[in-house]
N, C-alpha and C positions, 0 to 999 in steps of 0.2 A: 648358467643354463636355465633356461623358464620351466618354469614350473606352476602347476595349476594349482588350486586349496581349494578341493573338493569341499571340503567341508563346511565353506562359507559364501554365499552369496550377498549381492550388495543391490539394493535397488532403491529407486527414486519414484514416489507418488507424484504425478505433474498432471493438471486437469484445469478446469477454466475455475472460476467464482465459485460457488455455493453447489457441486456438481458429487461431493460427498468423499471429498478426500479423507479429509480428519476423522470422518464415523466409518470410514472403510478400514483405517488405521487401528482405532477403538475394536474391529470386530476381529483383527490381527489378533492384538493384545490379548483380549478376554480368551480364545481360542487358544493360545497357544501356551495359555498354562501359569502367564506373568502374574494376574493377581490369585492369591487366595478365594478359595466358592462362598466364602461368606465377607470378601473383602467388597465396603460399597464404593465402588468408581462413580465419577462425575463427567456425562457425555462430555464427548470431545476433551480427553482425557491429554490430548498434545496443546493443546492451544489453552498452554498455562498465565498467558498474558492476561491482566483483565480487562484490558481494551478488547483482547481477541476475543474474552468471551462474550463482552456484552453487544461488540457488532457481529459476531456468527462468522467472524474471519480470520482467516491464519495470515499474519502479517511476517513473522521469524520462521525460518525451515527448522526443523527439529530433526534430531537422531533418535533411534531407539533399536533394540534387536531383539528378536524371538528367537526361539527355536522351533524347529519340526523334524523329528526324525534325525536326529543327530548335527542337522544342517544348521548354524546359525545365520539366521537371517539379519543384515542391517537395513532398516528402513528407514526412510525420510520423508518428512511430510515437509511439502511445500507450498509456497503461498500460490494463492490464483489469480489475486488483482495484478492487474497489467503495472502497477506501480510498486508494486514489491518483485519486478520481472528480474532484477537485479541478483536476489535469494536466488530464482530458480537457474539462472544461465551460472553462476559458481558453483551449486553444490552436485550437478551434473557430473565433475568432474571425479566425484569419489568413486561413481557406482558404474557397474557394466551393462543397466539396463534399467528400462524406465516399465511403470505398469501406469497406461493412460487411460484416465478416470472419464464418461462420458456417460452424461446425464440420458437416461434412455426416453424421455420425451425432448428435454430442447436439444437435441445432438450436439454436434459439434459448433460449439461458436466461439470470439474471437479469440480470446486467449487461450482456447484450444491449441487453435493455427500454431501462436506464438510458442506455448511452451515445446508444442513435438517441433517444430520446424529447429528448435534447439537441440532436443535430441539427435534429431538427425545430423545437423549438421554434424556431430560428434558419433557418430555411426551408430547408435545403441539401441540394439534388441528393443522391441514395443510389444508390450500384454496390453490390449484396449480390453479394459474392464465397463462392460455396459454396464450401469448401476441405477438402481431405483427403480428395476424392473416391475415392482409391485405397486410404482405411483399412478395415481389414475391418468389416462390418455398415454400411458408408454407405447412404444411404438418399435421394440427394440431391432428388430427386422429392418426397419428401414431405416434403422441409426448405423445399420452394420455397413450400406452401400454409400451413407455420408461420409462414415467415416477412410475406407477404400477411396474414395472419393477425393478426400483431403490427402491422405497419403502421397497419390497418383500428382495430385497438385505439388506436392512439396518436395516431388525428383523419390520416390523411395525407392530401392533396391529391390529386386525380388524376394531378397529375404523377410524386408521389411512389410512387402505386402502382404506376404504368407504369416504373419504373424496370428497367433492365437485368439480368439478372441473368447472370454471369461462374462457369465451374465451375473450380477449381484443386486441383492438389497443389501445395504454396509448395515441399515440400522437394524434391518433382523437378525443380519451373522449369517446368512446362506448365500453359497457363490453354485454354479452351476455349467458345465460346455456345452448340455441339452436345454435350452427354451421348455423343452416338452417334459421334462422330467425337471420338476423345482427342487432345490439342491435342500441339505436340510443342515449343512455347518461352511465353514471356509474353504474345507480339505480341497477340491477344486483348485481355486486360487493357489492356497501353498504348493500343490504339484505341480502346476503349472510354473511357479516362480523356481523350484527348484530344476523343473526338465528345461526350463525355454530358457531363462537368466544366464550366460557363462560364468562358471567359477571365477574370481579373480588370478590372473597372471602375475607373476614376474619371478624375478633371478634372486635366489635366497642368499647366494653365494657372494652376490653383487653389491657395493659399496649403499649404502643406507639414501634412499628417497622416499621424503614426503611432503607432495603439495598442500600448505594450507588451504584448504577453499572457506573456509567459515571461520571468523572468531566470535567468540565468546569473552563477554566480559564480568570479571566477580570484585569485588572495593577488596575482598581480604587475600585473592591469588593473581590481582590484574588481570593481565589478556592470556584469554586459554585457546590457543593455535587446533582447528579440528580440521583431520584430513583422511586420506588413505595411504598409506605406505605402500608403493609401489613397487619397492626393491629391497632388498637387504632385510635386516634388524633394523627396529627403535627399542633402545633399553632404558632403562635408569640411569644417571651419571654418565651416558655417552656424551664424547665431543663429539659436536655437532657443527657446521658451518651453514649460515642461510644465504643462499642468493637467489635472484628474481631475473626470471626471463626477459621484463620488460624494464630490465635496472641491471644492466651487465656490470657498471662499478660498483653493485652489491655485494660484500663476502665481508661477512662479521661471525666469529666464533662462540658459540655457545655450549651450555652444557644441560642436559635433559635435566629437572628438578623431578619433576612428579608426570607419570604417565595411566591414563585412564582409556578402558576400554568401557563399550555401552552396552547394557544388562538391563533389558525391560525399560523403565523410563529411569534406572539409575545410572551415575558412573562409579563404574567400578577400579581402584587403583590397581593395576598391572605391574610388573615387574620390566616384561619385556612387550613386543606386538609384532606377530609375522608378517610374512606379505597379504595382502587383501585385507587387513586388519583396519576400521574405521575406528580411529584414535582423537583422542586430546589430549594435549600436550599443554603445563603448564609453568611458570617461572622465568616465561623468556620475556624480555620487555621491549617495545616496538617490533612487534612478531604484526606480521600485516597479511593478508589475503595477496594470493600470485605467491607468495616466498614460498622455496623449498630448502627442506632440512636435508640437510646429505651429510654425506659421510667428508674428514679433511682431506682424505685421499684425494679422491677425483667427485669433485664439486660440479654436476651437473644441473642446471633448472628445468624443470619440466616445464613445456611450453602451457600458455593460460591465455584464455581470450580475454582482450578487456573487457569490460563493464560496461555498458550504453552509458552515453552521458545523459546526465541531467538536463530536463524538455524546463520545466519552470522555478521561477525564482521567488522571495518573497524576502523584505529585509526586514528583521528581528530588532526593534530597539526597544533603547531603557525608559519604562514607564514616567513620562514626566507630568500628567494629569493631574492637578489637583488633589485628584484621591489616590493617587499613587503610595504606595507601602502600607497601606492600611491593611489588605491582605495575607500578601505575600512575606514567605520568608525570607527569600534571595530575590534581590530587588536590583542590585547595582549591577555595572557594567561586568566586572571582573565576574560575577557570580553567572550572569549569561554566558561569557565566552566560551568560560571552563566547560559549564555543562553543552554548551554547542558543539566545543570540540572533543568532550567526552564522545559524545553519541558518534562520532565518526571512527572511533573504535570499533563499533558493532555494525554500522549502516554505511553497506560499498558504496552504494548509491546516493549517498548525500555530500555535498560540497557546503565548505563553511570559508567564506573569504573574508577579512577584514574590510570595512572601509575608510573612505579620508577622515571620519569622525570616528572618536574611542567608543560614542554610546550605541554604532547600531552595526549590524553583520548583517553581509547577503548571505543566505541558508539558498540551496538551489537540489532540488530533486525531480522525481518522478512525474509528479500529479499531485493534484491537491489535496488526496486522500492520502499521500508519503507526506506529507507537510503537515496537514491536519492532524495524525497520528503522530508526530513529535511534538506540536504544540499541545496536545490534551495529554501528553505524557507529562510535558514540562511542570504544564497546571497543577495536575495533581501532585507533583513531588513539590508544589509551594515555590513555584517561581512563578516570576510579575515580571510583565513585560506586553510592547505594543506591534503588532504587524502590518503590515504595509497590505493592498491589494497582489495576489499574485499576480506576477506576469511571464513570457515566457521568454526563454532564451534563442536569442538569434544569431545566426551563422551567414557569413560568408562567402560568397564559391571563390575560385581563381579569379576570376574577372571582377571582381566588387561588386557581382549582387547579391541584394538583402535576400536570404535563407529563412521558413521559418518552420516548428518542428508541424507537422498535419498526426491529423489520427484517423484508425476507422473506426465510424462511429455505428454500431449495429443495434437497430433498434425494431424489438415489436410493441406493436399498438394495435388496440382494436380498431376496426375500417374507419369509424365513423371520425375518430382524432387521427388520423395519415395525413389530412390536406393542411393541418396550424400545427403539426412538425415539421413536415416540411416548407413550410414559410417561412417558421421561425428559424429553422439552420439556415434557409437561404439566405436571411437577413443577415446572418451570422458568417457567409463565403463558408456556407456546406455545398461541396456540390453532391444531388442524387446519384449513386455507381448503379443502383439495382434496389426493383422492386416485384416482389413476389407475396403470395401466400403462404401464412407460417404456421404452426399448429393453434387447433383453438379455435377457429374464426379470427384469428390475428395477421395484421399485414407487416412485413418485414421488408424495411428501410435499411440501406446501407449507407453512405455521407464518407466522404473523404470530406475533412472539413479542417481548419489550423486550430490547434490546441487552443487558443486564444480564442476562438469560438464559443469553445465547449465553455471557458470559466461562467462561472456564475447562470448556466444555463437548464442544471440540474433539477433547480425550486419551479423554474418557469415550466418546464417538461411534467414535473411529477402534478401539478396546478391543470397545463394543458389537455394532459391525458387522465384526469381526475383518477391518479392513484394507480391508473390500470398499464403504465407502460415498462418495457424493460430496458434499459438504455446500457450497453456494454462499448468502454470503446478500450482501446491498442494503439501505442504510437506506429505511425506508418514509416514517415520518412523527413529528411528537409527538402522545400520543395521553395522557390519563389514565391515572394510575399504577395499576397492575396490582396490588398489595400485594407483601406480604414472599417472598422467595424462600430457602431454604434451602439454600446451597452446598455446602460443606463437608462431608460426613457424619463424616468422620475425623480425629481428631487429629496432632500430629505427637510427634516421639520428641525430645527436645532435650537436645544435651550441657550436663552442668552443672558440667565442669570444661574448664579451658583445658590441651591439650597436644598429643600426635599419637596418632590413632586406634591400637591395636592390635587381631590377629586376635582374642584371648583376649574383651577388651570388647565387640568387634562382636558376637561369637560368643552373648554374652549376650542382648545388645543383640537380635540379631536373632528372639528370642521374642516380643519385642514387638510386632512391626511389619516392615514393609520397609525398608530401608535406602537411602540416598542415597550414601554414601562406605564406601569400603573402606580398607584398611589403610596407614599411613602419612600418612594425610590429618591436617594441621594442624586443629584445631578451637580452639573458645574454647565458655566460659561464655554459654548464651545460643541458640547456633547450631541450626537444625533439621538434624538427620543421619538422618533416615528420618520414614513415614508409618508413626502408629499402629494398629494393628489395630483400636482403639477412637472411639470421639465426642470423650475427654480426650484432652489434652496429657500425654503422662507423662516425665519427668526420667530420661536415661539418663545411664551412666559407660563411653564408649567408650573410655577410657583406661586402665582397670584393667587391671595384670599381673597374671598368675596368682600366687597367691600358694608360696614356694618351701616345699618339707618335706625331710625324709630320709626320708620315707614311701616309698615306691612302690606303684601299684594297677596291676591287669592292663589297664583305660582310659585310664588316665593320660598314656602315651605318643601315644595314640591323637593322628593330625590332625585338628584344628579345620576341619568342613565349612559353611563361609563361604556363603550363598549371594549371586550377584553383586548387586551394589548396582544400582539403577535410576537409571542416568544420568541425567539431564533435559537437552532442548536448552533456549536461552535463551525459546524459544515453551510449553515445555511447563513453565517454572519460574515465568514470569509468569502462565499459568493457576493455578498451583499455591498462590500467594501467598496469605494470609490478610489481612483487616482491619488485624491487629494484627502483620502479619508483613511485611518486607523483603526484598527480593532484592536481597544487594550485587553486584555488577557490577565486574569487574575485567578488564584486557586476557586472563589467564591463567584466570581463576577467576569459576564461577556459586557462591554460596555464598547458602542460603535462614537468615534467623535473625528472632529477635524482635525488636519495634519496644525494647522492655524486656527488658535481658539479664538483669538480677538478676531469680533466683527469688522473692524476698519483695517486692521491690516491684510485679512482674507479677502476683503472688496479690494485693497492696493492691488496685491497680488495675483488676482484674477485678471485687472484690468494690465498689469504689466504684462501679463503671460498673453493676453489676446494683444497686443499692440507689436510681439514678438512675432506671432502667426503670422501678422498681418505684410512686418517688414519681410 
């Protein structure tokens, strides 16, 4: 028989980018009792990753629970970049309701859409928490008729329309249901979570379910299975059987080692976990997201939507550059795999395939920022290795035509940069959806355009709009290929001796083109050390010394004015990548060079490749 558990509510943070999830989460926390009054917390107290803290991004969904008034709360933060969309459509499945996060000057935008149009499809209660109502140019009033607006768009129920709507600053700690009276703690908020969220459901009586939707991985307990128990008891030492909705010859017997429920930002070991209870589960090995844990009785799966697949690809090989292993502590093929097919433990969303060579893997995900954020993880834990340019993955239809994946691309710019954004996406197969007036004296662009557009278009936008524009995009759909896009306009400048750069070579050097590395820098045969001013590739010598005389000229003494080399971050070096071009990857060092380092054999190979086009 069902039964309710008043006592516990379960909900999900879902909101676009930088829109205040995590500091809404933070003002949970602090309010409800978790730290000690003299204990010092570190903003954005969930995004314990330190990738997450130095880009200001939640990339992993978190658990954590409060209490208020006897009620335990489970909360989830989860991520907002459209490349982490993967976190947010699994962990939906724990909780009864979502509290949607909107930025009270930019309203709703696109990974707004994305994350509720997931709720919804899953029917769940919506709190739209207008936030940053105290940021200058809020506008919360007319975020309220965007947001109704989106709703109405996305099919919602009457219920869903009548939902509540909550106004906050997360970073002060006050939430408010009057505009006209400014709140002066959470309280707001948490009554609203506790009247509007349903308690969790189900049969106490009834044989044992629980969907994994998240794991977790630890070196010293393996994969720690996290979910909500639907039905029955999870005890300690229960048998257990896992099978999968989307794997019907699934059923393997297990036995529960270690069970933990979540208490503030810790876990806590349990004995047992009732229904509504958000759990992890440890000791079971090949425990996967979609499995469910039931009772050997009657073994039933809880149904699970799949995962979106993976829009682009990039292939991962073994460092074989001259200065290869200088670096790096895991250098060889075996030491890449492992760790590639570690991380598919933790990440739904990433595909790891072998290919016909032992030294290199196709890695296939989200977007360049899901790729970019494994390779700068990789880095830092001391692995060496080379990457390919991304590309994206293509589909398809019944009939055999070419599919390829599109995004929406929403972007504001000030008036005066609208007309070389839209050139440059047109150049790109953007096509304009809509243009309007956005806040600010800003004009707002929208672009269906193919993912294959967007790569490497980033640097050229943020240059375009000189720093002032916002560029958000979302994958849309497969749509037929767009034809040929032209990336690259420029060459690069490539040393074609191996040694250490000096001022005197650069100095030359830098007629050419721009530069990537200044003085002192190791090079090899092969290596890109700056962009050419030209369409060609052209062969420089950053090594050459000045040659010596007994001459003297009135110049001669004169100092060599160097100008500074253009750094690259690891995001701005992956845009930068050619076809034919590598970005090695070292814990110490970005270094960009040719797939072919020998000059004569990259001239064969060019001209074999154009003599192919031609047949």
């Amino acid at each position: 028989m069902l039964q309710k558990r008043e006592d516990v509510r379960n909900v999900a943070i879902i909101a676009h980018v930088d829109h205040g999830k995590t500091t809404l989460v933070d003002g949970l926390l602090h309010q409800s009792g978790v730290f000690r009054a003299n204990q010092e917390v570190q903003e954005r107290v969930m995004d314990s990753n330190a990738i997450e803290r130095e880009r200001g991004i939640t990339i992993l969904s978190k658990n954590t629970a409060v209490y208020y008034k006897g009620v335990k709360i489970n909360i989830i933060d989860t991520p907002g970049h459209a490349d982490f969309g993967g976190e947010v459509e699994r962990v939906l499945k724990m909780v009864n309701g979502v509290i949607l996060v909107v930025d009270a000057f930019e309203g709703p935008m696109p990974q707004t859409r994305f994350v509720l149009s997931k709720a919804m499809e899953l029917e769940l209660p919506v709190i739209v928490c207008i936030n940053k109502i105290d940021r200058p140019g809020a506008r919360p009033t007319a975020v309220i008729d965007e947001v109704l607006e989106l709703l109405m768009d996305l099919g919602a129920n009457d219920e869903q329309i009548e939902c509540p709507f909550v106004f906050a600053s997360a970073k002060s700690g006050i939430a408010t249901l009057d505009l006209g009276s400014p709140g002066v703690s959470m309280k707001p908020l948490f009554e609203t979570i506790i009247d509007y969220i349903p308690a969790p459901e189900g049969d106490p009586e009834a044989g044992t379910q629980m969907l994994v939707s998240t794991i977790d991985y630890n070196e010293y307990v393996g994969r720690i299975g996290v979910g909500k128990v639907d039905n029955g008891v999870l005890r300690v030492n229960q048998e257990c059987v896992i099978v999968n909705h989307h794997d019907p010859d699934k059923k393997r017997r297990v036995k529960i080692s270690k069970l933990y429920e979540f208490e503030g930002l810790q876990r806590v070991e349990v004995r047992e976990a009732q229904i509504g209870s958000i759990v992890a589960v440890s000791g079971i090995e090949d425990l996967h997201i979609g499995d469910t844990l039931c009772s050997p009785e009657a073994p039933e799966a809880i149904p699970f939507q799949k995962i979106s697949e993976p829009t682009i690809a990039m292939t991962f090989n073994v460092n074989d550059s001259p200065l290869a292993g200088k670096d790096g502590k895991y250098v060889t093929s075996r030491h890449l795999r492992d760790r590639l097919y570690r991380e598919l433990n933790t990440d739904v969303s990433l595909r790891v395939e072998d290919t016909d060579t032992t030294e290199s893997f196709k890695v296939s995900g989200r977007g360049e920022l899901h790729l970019s954020v494994l390779i700068e993880t990789m880095r830092r834990e001391g692995y060496e290795f080379a990457v390919s340019k991304a590309e994206v993955i293509y589909r398809r239809d019944e009939n055999g035509k070419l599919l390829e994946p599109m995004e929406r691309c929403l972007i504001d710019v000030p008036e005066e940069f609208a007309g070389n954004v839209i050139q440059k996406l047109g150049e790109r197969r953007g096509e304009l959806v809509s243009m309007g007036a956005a806040n600010g004296g800003f004009t707002r662009l929208e672009f269906s355009i193919p993912s294959r557009g967007l790569i490497g278009y980033r640097g050229d936008f943020m240059t375009d709009t000189k720093g002032n524009g916002i560029m958000n995009t979302v994958f849309d759909c497969y749509a037929p290929y767009k034809g040929e896009i032209a990336f690259r306009k420029q060459g690069s400048l490539i040393a074609f001796e191996a040694g250490t750069a000096v001022a005197y070579g650069l100095f030359n050097a830098q007629e050419r083109g721009q530069l990537f590395i200044g003085p002192g820098e190791q090079v090899y045969e092969g290596m890109i050390v700056g962009q050419s001013g030209k369409a060609v590739d052209i062969d420089v010598n950053v090594c050459k010394q000045k040659h010596l005389t007994n001459t003297r000229s009135s110049s001669a003494d004169e100092a060599l004015r160097l100008t500074p080399p253009r750094l690259m971050s690891l995001e701005q070096a992956i845009e930068y990548v050619d076809t034919d071009e590598l970005l090695e990857v070292t814990p110490s060092h970005l270094r960009l060079r040719k797939k072919i380092l020998d000059p004569r054999l990259r001239k064969r190979a060019a001209i074999s490749a154009a003599a192919k086009m031609e047949s």
